[in-house]
MIFI-386886 format. One record per residue: x, y, z of N, C-alpha, C, O in turn. Coordinates in steps of 0.05 Angstrom, whole numbers, plus 5000, padded with zeros to 4 digits. Layout:
// MIFI-386886
XYZXYZXYZXYZ...
This chain:
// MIFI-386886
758864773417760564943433761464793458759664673469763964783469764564683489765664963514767365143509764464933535764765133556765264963580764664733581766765153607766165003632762865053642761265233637762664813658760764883668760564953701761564853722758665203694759365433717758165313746758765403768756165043741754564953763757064613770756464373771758964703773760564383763760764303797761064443818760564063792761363953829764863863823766463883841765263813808767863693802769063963781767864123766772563943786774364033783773864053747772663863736774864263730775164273701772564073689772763943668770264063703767363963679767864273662768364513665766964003636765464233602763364143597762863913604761864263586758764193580759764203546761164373536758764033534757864023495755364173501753864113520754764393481752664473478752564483456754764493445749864493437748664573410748564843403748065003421749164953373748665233374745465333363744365553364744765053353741365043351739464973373740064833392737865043370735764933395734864653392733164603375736264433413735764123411735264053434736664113453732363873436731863783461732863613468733463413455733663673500735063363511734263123510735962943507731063063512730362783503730562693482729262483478732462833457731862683427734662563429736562603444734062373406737062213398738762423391738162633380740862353397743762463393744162393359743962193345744762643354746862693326749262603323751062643340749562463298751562413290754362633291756662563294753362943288754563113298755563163333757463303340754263063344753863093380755762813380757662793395755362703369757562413372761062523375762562513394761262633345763162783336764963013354767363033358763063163363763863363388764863223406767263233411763263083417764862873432766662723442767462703465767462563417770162523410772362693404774462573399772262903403774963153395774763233424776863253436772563293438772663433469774263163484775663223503774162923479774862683492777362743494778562833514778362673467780962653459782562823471784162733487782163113464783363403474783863403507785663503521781463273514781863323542782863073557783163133581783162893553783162623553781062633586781462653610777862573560776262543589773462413577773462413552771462323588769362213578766862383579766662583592765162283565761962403567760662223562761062003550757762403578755662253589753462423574754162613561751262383576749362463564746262303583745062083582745962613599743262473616740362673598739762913597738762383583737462413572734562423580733862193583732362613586729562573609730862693633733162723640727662783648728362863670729462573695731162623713728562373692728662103704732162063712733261953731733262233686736762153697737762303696740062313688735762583706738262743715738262993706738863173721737663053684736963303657735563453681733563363694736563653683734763943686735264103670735364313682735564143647735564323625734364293606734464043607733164333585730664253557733264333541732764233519735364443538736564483511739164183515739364073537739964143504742463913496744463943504745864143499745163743518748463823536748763543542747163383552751963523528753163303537756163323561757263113569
């Protein structure tokens, strides 16, 4: 699912979210890749993916 995100410091942020329960420290899906690239494209914009608490993650579910 792609949404804004409601905590954004910057202008039009979207968060990628999972509609399953995925922890942020696991490898990324070939699906999460995929989202990715169509949210890129559409919006013409990039993503990041802060993986561990160490860079940044304060959330346990998956958000790119």
């Amino acid at each position: 699912a792609l949404i804004f995100n409601k905590y954004s410091v910057v202008k039009e942020h979207t968060i990628i979210i999972t509609k399953e329960f995925k922890k942020q420290v696991d490898l990324l899906e070939e699906s999460d890749i995929q989202a990715a690239c169509i949210a890129n494209c559409s919006q013409n914009a990039f993503t990041f993916f802060n993986c561990g608490f160490n860079s940044g993650a304060s959330i346990l579910h998956r958000h790119l």
